[in-house]
C-alpha positions as CSV (number, residue, x, y, z in Angstrom):
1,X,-18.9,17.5,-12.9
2,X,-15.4,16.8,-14.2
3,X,-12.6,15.1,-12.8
4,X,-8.7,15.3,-13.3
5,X,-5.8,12.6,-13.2
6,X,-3.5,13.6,-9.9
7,X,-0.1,11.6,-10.2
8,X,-0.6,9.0,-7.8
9,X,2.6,10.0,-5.5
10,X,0.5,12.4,-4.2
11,X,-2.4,9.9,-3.2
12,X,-1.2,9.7,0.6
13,X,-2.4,13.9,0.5
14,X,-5.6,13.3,-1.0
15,X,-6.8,11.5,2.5
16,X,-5.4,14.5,4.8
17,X,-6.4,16.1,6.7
18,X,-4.9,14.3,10.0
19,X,-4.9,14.6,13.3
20,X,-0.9,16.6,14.6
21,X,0.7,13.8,16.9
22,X,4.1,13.7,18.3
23,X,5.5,10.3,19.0
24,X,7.5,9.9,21.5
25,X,10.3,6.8,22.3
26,X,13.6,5.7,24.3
27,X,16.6,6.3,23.1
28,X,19.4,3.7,23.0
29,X,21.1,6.5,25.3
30,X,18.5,6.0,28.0
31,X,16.8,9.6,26.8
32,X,13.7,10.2,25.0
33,X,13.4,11.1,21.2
34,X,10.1,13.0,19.3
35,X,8.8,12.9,16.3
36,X,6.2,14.7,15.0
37,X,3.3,12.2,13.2
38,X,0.2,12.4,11.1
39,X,-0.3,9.2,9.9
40,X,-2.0,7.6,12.7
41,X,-4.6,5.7,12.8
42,X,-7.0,2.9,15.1
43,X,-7.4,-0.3,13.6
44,X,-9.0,-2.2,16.4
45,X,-11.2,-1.8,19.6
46,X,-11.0,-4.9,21.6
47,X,-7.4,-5.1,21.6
48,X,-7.0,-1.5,21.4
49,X,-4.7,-0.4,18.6
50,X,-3.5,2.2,16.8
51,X,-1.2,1.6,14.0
52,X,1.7,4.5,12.4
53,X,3.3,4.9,9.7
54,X,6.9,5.5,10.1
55,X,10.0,5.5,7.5
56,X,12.6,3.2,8.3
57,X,15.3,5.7,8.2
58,X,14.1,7.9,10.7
59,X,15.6,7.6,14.2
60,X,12.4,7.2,15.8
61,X,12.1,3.9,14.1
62,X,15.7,2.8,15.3
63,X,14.4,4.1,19.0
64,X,11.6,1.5,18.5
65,X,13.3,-1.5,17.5
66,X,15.6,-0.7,20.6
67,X,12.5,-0.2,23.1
68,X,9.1,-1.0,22.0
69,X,7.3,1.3,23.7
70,X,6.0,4.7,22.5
71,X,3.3,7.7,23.5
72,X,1.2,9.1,21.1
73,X,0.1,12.4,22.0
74,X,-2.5,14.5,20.0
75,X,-1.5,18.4,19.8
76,X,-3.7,21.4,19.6
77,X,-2.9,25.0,18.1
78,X,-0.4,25.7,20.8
79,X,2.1,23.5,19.7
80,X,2.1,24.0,16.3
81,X,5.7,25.4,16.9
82,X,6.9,22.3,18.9
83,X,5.5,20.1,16.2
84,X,7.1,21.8,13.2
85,X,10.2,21.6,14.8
86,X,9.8,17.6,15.9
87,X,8.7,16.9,12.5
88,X,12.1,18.7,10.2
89,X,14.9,17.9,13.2
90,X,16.2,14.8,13.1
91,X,17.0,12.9,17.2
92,X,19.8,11.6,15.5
93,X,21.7,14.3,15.8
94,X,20.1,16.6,18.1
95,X,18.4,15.5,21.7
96,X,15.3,17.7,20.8
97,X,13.7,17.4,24.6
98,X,16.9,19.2,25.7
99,X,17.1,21.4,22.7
100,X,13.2,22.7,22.8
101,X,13.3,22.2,26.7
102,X,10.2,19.7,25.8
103,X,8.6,18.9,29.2
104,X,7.5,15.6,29.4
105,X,4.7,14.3,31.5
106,X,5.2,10.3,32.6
107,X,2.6,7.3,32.3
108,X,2.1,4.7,35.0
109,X,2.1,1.8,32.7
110,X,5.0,2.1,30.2
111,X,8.6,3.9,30.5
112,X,8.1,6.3,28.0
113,X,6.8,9.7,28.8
114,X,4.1,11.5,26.5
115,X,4.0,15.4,25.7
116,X,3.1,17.7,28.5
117,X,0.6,20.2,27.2
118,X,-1.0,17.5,24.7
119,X,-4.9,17.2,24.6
120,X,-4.1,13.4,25.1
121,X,-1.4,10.7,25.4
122,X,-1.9,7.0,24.8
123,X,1.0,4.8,26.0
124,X,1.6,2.2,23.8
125,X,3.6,-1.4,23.4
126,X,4.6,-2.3,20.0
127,X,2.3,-5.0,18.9
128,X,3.9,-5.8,15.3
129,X,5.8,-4.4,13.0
130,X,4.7,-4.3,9.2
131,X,6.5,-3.7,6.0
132,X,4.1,-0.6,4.5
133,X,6.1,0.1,0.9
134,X,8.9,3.0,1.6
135,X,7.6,3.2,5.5
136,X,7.4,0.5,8.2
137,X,3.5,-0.1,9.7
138,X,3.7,0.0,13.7
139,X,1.4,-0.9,15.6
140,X,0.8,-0.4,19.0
141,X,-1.3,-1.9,21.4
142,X,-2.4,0.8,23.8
143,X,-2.4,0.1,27.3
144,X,-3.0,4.0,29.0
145,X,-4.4,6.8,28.1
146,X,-4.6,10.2,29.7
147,X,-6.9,13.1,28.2
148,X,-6.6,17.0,29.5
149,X,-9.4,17.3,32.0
150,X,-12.7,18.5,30.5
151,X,-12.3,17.7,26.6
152,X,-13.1,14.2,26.5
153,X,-16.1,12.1,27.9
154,X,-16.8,9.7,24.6
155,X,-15.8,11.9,22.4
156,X,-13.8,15.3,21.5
157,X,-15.9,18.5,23.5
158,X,-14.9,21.9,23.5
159,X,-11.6,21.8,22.0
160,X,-9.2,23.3,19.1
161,X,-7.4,20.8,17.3
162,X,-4.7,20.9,15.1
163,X,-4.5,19.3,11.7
164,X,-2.0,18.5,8.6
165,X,-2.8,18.7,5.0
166,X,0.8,18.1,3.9
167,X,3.9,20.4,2.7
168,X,4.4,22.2,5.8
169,X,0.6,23.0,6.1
170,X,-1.4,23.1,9.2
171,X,-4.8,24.2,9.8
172,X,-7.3,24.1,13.2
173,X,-10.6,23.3,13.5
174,X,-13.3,24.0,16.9
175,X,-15.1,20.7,18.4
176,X,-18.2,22.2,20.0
């Protein structure tokens, strides 16, 4: 078997697929901003956390030094769409929940809402804030979590979901 040298910019690909996520977080305006996410990841159990990787230009990371909370939500297939678009507009200039009519489904322990339509939403409070090279670590301790009836009982059943394999490539894949 031989091997190549890959130019190690592209190392971040060479882990992908990922799971599709769109982040959601408060606006300084009082509204609520998405972002579309694939770099996601739990790093502990007991407390349960899930760290992101976010760059510190993006709005969503302003939205989260001004209210540090956030939802995760994982997508399937059918909002493929929804998470292009999340992922290429910027909040900054464009409220995207207005713009894409995003309906938005609230938690019971945090302000922020998560994604109506998602396969899940986990409500999180920013636990600490990392310096990750040319993108900020967050992580965030999750303290709610809401799955679409039927898909979940210790693991993924019976569901499509929707991965990332970088440059504007998606791909699906069945859970028996």
């Amino acid at each position: 078997m031989s091997y190549v040298n890959v130019d190690i910019i592209n190392s971040c690909y060479i882990v992908m697929p990922n799971l599709v996520t769109l982040i959601t977080s408060k606006r300084p305006d009082g509204g609520f901003n998405v972002m579309t996410a694939s770099w996601v990841i739990p790093i502990s159990r007991k407390p349960p956390l899930i760290a992101t990787a976010i760059a510190p230009t993006r709005y969503t990371y302003e939205c989260l030094k001004y209210h540090k909370e956030f939802t995760i939500s994982i997508v399937g297939p059918e909002l493929k769409d929804l998470a292009w678009y999340c992922g290429t507009v910027t909040g900054r200039k464009v409220d995207k929940v207005k713009e894409k009519n995003i309906k938005l489904r609230s938690l019971s322990k945090i302000e922020v809402p998560g994604v109506d339509g998602a396969l899940a939403i986990l409500g999180c409070k920013v636990w600490n804030d990392y310096d990750g090279g040319d993108h900020r670590i967050i992580v965030g301790e999750v303290v709610e979590v809401l799955v679409r009836e039927g898909v979940f009982k210790d693991t993924w059943r019976n569901i499509e979901m929707l991965l990332y394999y970088g440059s504007g490539k998606f791909l699906s894949i069945k859970i028996p």
